[in-house]
N, CA, C and O atoms as a CHARMM CRD file, in Angstrom:
* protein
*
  332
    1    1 UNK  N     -5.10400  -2.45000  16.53600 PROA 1      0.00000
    2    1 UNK  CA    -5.28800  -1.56100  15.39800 PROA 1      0.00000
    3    1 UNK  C     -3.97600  -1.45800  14.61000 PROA 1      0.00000
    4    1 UNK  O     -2.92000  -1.34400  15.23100 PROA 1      0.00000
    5    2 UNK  N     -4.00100  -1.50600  12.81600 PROA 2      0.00000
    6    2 UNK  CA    -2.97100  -1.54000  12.14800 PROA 2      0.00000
    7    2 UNK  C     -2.68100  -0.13900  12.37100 PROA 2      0.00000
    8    2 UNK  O     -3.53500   0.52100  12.96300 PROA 2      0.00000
    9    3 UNK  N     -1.19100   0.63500  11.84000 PROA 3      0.00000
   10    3 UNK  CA    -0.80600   2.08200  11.81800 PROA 3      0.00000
   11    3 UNK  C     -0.57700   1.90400  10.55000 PROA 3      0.00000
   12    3 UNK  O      0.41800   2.60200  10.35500 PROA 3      0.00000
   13    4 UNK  N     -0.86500   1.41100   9.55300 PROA 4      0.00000
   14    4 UNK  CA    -0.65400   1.45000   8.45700 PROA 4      0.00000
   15    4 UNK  C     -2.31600   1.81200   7.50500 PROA 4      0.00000
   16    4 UNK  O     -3.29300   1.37200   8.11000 PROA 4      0.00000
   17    5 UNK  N     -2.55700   2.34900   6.50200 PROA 5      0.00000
   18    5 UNK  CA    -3.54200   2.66600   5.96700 PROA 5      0.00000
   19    5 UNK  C     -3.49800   1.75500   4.66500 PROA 5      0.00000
   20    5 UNK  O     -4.53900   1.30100   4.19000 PROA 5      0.00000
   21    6 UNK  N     -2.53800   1.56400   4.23700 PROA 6      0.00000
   22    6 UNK  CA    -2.29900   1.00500   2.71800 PROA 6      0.00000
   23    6 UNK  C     -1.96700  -0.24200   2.60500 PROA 6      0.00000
   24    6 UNK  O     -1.13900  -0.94500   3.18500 PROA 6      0.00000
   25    7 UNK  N     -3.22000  -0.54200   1.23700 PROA 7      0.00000
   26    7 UNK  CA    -3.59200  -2.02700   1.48600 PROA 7      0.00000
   27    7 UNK  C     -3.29800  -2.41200  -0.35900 PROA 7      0.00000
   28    7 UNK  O     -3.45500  -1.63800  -1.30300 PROA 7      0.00000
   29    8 UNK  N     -2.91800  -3.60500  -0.38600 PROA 8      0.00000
   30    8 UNK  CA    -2.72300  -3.83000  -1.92500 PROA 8      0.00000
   31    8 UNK  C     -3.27100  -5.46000  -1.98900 PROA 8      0.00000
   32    8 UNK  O     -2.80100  -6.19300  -1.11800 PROA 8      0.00000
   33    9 UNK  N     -4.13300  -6.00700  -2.86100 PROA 9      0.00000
   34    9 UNK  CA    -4.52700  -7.17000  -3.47700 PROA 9      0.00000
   35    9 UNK  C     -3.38300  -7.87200  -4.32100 PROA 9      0.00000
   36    9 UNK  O     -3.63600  -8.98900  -4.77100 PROA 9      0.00000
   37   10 UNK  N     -2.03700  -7.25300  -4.59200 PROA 10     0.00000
   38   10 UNK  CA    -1.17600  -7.85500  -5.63600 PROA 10     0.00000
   39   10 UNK  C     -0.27900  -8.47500  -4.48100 PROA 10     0.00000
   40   10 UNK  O      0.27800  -7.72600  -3.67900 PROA 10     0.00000
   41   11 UNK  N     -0.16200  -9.71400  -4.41600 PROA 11     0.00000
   42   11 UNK  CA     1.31400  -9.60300  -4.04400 PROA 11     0.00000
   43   11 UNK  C      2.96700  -9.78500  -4.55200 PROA 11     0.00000
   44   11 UNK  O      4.01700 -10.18400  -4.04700 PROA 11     0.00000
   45   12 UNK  N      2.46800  -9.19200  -5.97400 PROA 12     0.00000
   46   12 UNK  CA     3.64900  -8.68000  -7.08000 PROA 12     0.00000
   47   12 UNK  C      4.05100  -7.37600  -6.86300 PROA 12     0.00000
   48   12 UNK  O      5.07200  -6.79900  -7.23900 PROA 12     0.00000
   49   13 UNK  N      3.13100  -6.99500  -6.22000 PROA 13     0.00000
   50   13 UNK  CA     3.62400  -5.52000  -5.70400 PROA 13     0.00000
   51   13 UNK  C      4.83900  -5.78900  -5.03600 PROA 13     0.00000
   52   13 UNK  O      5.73200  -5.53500  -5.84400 PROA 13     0.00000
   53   14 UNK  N      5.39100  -6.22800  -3.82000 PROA 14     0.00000
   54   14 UNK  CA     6.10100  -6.18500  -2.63000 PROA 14     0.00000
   55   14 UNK  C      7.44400  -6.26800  -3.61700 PROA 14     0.00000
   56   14 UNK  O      7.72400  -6.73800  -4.72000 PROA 14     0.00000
   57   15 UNK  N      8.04500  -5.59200  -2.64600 PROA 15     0.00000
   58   15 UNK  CA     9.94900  -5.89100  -3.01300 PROA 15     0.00000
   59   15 UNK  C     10.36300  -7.17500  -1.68700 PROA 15     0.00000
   60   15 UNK  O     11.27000  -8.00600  -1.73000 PROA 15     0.00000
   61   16 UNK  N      9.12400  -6.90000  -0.34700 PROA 16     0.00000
   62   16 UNK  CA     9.43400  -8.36900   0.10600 PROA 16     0.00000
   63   16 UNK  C      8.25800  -8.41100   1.07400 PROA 16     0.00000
   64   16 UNK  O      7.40900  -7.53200   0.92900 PROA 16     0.00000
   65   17 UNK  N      8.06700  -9.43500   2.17500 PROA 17     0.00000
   66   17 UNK  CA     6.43100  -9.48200   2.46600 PROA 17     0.00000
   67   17 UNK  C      6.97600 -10.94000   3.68400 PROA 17     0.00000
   68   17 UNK  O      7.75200 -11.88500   3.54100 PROA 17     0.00000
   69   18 UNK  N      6.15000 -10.49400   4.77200 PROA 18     0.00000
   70   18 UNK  CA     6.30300 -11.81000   5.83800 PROA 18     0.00000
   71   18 UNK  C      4.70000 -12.04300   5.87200 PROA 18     0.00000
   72   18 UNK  O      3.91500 -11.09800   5.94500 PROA 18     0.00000
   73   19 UNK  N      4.39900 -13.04900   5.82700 PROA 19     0.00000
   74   19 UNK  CA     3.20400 -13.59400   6.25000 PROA 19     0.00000
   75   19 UNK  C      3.11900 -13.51100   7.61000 PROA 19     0.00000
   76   19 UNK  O      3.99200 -13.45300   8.47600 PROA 19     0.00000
   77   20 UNK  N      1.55000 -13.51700   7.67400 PROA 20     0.00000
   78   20 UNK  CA     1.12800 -13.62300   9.59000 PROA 20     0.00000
   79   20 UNK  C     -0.06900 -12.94000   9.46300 PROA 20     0.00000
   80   20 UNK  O     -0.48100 -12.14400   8.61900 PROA 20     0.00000
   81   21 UNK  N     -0.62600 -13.48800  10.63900 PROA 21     0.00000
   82   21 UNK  CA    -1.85100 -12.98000  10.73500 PROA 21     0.00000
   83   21 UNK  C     -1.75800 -10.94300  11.38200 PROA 21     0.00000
   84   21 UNK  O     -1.27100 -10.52100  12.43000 PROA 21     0.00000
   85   22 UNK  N     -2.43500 -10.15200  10.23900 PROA 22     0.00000
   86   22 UNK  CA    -1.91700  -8.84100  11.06600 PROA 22     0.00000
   87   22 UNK  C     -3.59700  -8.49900  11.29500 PROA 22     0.00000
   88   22 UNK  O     -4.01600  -7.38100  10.99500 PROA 22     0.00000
   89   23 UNK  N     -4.48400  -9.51300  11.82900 PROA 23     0.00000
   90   23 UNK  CA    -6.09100  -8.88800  11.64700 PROA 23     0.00000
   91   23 UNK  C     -6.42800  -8.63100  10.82100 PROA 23     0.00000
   92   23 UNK  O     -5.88300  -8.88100   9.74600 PROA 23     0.00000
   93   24 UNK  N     -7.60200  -7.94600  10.99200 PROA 24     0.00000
   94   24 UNK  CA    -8.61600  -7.71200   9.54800 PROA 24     0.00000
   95   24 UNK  C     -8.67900  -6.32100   9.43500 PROA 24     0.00000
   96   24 UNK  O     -8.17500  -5.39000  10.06300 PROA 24     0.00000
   97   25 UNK  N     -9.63100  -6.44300   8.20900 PROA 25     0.00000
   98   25 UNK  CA   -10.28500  -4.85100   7.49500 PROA 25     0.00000
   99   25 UNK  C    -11.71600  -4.67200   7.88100 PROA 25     0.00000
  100   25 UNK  O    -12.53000  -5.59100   7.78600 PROA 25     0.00000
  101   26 UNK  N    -11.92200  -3.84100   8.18500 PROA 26     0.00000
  102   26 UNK  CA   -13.91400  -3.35000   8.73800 PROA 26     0.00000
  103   26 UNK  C    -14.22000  -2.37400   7.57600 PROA 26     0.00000
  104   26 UNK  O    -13.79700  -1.23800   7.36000 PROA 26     0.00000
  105   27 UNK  N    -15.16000  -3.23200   6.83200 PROA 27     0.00000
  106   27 UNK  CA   -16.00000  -2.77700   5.66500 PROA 27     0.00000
  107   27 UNK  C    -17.20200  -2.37800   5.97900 PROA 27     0.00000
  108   27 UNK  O    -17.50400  -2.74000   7.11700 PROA 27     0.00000
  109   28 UNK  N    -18.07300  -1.73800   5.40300 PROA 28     0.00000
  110   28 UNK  CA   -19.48900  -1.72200   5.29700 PROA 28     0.00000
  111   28 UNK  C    -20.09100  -2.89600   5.48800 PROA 28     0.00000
  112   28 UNK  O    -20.92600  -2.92400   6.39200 PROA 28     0.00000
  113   29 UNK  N    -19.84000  -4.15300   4.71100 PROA 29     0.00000
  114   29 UNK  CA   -20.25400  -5.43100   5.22600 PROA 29     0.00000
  115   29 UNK  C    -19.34600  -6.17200   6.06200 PROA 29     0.00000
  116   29 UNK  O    -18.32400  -6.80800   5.80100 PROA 29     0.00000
  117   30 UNK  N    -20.03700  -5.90900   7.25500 PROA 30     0.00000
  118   30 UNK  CA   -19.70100  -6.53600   8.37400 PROA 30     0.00000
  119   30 UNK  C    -19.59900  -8.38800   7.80400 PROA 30     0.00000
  120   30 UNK  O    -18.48300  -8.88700   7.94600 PROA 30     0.00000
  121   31 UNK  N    -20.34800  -9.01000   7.39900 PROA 31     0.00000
  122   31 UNK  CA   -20.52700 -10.26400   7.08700 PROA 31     0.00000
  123   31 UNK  C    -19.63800 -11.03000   6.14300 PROA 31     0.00000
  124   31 UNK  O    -19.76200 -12.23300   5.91200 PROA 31     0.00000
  125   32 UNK  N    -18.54700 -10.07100   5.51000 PROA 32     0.00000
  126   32 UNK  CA   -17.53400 -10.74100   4.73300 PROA 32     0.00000
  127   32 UNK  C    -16.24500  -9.99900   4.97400 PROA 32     0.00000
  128   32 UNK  O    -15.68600  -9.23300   4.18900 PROA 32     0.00000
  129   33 UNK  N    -15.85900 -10.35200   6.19500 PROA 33     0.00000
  130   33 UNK  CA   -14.16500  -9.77100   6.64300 PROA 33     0.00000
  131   33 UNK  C    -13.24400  -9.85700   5.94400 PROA 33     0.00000
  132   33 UNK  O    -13.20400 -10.92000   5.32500 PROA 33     0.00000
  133   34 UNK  N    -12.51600  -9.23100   5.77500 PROA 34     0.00000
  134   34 UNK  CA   -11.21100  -9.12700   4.93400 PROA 34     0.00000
  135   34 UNK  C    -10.04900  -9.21300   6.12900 PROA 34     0.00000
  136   34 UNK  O     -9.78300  -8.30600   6.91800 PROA 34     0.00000
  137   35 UNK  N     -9.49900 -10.37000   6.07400 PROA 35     0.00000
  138   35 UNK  CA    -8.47900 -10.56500   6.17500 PROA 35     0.00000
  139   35 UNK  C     -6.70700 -10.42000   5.91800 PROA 35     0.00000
  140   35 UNK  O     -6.15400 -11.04400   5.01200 PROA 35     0.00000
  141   36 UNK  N     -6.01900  -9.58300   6.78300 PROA 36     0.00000
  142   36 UNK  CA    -4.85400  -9.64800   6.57500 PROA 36     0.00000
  143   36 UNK  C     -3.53800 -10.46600   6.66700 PROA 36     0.00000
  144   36 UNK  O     -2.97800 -10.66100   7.74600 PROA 36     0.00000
  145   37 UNK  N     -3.18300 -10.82300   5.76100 PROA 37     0.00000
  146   37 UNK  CA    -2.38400 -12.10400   5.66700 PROA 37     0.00000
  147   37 UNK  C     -1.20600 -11.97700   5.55300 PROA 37     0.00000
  148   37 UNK  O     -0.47300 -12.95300   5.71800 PROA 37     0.00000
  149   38 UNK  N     -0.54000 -10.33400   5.13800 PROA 38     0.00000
  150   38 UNK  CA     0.76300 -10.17000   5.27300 PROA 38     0.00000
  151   38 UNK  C      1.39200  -8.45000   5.45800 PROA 38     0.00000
  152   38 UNK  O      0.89900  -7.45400   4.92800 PROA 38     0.00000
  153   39 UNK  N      2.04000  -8.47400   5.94400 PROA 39     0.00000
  154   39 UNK  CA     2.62200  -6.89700   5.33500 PROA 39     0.00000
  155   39 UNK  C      4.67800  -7.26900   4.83300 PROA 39     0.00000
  156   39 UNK  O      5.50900  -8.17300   4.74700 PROA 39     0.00000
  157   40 UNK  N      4.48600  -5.78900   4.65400 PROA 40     0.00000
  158   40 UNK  CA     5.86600  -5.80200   3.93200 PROA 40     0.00000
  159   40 UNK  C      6.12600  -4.32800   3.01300 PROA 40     0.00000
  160   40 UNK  O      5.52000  -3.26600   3.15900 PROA 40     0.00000
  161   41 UNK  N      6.98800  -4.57400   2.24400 PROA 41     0.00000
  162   41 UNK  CA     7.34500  -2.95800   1.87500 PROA 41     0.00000
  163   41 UNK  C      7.29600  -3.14000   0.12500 PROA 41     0.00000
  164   41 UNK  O      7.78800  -4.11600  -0.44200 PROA 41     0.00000
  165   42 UNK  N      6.66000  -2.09200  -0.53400 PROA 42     0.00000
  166   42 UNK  CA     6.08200  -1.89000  -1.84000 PROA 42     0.00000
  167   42 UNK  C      7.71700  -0.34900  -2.37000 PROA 42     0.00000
  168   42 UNK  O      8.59500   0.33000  -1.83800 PROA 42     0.00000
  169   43 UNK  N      7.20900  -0.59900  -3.47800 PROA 43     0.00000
  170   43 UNK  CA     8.11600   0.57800  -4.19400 PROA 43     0.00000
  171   43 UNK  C      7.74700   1.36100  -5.15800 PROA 43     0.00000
  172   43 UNK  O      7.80300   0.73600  -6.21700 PROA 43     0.00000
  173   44 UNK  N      7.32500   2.64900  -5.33100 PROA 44     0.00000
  174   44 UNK  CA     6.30200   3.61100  -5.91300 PROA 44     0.00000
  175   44 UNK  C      7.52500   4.07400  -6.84800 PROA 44     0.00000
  176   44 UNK  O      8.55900   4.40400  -6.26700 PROA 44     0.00000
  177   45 UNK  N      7.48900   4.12000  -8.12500 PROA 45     0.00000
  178   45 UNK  CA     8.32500   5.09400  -8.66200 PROA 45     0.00000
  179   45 UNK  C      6.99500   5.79900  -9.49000 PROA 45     0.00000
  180   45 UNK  O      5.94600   5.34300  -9.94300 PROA 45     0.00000
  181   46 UNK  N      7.66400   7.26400  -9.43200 PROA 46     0.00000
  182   46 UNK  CA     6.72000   8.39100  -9.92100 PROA 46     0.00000
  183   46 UNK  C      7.73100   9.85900 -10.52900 PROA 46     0.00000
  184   46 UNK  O      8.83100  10.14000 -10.05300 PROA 46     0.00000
  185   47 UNK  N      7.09100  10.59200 -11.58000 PROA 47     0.00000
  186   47 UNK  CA     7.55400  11.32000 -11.73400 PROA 47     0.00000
  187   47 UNK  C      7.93900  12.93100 -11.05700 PROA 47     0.00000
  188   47 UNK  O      7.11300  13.08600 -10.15900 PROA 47     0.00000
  189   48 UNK  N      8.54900  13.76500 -11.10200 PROA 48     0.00000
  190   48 UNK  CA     8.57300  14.60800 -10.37800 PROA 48     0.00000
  191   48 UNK  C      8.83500  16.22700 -11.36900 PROA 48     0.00000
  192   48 UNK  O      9.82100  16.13400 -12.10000 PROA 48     0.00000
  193   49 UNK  N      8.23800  17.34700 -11.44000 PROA 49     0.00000
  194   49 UNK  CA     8.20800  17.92300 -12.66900 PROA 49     0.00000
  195   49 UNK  C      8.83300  19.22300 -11.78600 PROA 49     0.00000
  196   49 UNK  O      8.40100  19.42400 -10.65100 PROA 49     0.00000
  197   50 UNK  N     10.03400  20.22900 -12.46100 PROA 50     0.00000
  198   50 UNK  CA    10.35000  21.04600 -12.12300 PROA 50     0.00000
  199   50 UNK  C     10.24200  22.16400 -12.36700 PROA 50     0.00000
  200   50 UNK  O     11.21200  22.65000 -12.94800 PROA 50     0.00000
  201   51 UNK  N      8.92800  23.20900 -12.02700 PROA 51     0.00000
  202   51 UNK  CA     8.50800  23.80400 -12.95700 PROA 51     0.00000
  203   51 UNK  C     10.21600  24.97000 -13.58600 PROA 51     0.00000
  204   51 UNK  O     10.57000  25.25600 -14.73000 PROA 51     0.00000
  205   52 UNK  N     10.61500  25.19700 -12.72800 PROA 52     0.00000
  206   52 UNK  CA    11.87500  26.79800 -12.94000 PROA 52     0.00000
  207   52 UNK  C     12.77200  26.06500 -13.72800 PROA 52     0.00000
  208   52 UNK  O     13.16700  26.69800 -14.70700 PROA 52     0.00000
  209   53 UNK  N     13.30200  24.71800 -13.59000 PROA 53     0.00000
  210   53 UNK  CA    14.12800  24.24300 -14.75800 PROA 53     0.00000
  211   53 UNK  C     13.46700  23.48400 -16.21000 PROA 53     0.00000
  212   53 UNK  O     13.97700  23.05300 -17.24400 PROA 53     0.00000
  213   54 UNK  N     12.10800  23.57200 -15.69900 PROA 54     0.00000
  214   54 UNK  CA    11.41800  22.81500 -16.61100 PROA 54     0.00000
  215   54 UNK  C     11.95000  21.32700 -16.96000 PROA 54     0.00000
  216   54 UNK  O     12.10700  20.91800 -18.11000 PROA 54     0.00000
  217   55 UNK  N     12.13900  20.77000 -16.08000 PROA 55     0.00000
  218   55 UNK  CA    12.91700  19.17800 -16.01000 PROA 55     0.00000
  219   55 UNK  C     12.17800  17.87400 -15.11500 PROA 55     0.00000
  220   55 UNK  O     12.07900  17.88800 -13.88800 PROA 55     0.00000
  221   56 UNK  N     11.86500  17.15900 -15.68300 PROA 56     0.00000
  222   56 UNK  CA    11.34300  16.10300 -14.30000 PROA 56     0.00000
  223   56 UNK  C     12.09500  14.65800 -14.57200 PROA 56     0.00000
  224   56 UNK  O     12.51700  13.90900 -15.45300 PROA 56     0.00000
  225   57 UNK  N     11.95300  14.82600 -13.22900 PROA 57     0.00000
  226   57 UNK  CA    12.64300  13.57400 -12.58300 PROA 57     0.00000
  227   57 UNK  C     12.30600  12.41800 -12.06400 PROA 57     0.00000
  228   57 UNK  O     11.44100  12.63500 -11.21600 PROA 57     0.00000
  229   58 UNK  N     12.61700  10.99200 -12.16000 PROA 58     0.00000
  230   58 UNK  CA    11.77800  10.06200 -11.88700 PROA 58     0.00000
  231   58 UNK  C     12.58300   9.71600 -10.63300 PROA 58     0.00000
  232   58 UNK  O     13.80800   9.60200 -10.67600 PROA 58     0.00000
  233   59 UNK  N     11.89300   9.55800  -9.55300 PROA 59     0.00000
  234   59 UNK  CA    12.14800   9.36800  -8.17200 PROA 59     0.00000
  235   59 UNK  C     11.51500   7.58100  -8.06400 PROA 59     0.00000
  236   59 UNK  O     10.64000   6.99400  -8.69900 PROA 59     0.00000
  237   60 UNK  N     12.29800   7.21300  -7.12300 PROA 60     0.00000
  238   60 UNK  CA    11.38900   5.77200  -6.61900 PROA 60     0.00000
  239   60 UNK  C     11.23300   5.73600  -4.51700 PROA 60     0.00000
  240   60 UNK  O     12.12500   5.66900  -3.67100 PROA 60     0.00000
  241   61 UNK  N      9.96700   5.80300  -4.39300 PROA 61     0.00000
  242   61 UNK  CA     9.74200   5.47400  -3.08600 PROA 61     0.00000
  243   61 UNK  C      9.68100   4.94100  -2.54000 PROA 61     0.00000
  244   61 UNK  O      9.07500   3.96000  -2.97100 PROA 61     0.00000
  245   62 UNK  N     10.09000   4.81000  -1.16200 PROA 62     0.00000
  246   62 UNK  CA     9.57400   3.05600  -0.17900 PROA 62     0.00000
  247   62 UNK  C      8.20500   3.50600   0.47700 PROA 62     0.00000
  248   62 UNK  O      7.94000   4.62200   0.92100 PROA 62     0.00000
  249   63 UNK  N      7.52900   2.56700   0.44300 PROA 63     0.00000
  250   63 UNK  CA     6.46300   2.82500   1.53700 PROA 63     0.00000
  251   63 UNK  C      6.14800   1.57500   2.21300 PROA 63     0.00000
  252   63 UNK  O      6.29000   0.53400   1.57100 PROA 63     0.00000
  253   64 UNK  N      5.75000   1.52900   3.38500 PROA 64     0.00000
  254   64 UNK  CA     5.85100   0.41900   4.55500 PROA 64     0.00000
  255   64 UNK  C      5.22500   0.76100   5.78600 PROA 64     0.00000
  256   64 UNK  O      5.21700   1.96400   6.04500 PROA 64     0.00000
  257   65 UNK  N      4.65000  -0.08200   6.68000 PROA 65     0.00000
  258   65 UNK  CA     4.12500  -0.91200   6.09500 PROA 65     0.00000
  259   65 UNK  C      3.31500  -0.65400   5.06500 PROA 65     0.00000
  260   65 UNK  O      2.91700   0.48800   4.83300 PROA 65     0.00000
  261   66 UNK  N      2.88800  -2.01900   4.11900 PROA 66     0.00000
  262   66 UNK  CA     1.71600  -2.02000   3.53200 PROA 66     0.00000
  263   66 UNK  C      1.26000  -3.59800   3.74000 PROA 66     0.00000
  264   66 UNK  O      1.97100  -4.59600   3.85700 PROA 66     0.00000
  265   67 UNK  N      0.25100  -3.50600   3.74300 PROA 67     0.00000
  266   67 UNK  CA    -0.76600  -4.57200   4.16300 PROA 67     0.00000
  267   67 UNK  C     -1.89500  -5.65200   3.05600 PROA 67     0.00000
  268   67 UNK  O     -2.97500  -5.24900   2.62300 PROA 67     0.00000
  269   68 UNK  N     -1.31200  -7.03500   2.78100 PROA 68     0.00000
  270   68 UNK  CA    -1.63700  -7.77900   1.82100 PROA 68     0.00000
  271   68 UNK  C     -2.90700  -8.22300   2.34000 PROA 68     0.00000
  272   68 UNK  O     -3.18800  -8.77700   3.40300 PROA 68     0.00000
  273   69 UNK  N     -3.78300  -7.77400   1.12400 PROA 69     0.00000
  274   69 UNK  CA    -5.53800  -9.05700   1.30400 PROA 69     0.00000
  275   69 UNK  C     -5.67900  -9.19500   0.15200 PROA 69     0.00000
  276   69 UNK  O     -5.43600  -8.41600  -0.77000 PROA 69     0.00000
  277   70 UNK  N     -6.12700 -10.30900   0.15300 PROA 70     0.00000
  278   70 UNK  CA    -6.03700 -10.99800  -1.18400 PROA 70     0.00000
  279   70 UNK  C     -7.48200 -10.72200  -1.65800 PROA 70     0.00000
  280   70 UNK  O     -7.51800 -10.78700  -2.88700 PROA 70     0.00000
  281   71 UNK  N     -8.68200 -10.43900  -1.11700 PROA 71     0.00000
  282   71 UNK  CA    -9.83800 -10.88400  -1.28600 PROA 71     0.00000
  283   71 UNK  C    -10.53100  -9.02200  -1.73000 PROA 71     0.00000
  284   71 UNK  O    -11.64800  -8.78900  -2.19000 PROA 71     0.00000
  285   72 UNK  N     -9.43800  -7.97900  -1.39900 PROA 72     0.00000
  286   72 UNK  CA   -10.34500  -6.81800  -1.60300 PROA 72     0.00000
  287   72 UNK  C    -10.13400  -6.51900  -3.33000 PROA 72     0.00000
  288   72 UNK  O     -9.46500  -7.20000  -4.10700 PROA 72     0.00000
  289   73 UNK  N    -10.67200  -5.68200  -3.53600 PROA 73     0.00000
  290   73 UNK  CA   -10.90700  -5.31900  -5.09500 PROA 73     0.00000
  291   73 UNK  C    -10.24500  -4.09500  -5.46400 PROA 73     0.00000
  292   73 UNK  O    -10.21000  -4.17900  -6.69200 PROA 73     0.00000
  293   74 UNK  N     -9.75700  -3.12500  -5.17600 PROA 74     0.00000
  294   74 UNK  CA    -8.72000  -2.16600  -5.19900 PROA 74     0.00000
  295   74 UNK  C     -7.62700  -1.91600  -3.83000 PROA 74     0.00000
  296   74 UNK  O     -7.64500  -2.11700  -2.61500 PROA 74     0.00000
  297   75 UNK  N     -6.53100  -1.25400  -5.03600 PROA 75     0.00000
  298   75 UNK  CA    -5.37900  -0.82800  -3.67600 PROA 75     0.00000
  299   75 UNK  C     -5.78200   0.29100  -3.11300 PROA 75     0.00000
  300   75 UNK  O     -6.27600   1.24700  -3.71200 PROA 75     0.00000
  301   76 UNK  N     -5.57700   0.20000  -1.91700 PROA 76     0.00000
  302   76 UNK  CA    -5.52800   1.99300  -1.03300 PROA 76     0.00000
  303   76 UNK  C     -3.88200   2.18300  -0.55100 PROA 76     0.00000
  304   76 UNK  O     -3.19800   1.61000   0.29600 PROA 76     0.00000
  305   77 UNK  N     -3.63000   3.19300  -1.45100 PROA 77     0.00000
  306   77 UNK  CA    -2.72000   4.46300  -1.02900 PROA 77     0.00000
  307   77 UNK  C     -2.93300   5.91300  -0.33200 PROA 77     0.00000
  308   77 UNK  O     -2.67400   6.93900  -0.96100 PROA 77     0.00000
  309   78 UNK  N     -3.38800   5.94100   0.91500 PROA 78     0.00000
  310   78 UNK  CA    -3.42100   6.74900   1.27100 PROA 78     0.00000
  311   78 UNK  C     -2.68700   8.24100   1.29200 PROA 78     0.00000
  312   78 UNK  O     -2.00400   8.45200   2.29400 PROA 78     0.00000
  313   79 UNK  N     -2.74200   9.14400   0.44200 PROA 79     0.00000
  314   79 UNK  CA    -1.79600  10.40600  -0.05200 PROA 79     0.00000
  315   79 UNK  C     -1.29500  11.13100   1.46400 PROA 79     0.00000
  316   79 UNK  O     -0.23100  11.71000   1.68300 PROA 79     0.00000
  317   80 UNK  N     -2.07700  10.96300   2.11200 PROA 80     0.00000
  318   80 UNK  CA    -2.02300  11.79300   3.40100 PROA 80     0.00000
  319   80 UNK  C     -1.10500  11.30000   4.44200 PROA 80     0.00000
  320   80 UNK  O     -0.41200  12.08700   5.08500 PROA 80     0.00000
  321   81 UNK  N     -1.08000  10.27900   4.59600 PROA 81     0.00000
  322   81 UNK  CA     0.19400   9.75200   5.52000 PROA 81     0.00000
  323   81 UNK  C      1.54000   9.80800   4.47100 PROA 81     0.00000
  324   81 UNK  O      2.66500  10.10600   4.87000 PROA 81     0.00000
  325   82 UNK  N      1.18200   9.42900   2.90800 PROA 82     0.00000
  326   82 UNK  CA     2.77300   9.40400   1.93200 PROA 82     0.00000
  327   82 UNK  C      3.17300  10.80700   2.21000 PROA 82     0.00000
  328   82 UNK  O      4.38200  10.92600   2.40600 PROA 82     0.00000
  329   83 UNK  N      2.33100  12.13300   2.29400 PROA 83     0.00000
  330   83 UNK  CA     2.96300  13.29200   1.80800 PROA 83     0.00000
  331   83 UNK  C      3.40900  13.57400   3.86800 PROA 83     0.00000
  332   83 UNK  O      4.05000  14.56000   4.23200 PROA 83     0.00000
């Protein structure tokens, strides 16, 4: 089992990425597996708003693992393991 939740179709995303087999994804259709072909570490920049100074700030995040398939149709960022 991966410990990672977050999965991205780009691999323009990564700041860097090792190939290897890390297993698959279990979909609703059992009959077309999704395959994982790499992980590696992505970089989120996002804003950050202050309400008492009234100022926001642009922060950039690491998040890692994240897990490359080429074949799914959206990214999952799971909020709940980032926060």
């Amino acid at each position: 089992m991966n410990v990672s939740t977050h999965f991205t179709l780009l691999e323009s995303d990564f700041v860097n990425m090792t190939l290897g087999n890390y297993g698959q994804v279990e979909t609703a259709n059992s009959k077309t597996p999704l395959f994982i072909v790499a992980s590696g570490t992505i970089l989120i920049e996002h804003e950050i708003f202050d309400p008492v100074k009234e100022i926001t700030k642009v922060s950039v995040s690491k998040l890692w693992p994240v897990y490359y398939v080429s074949n799914i149709q959206i990214c999952f960022l799971f909020t709940r393991q980032i926060l």
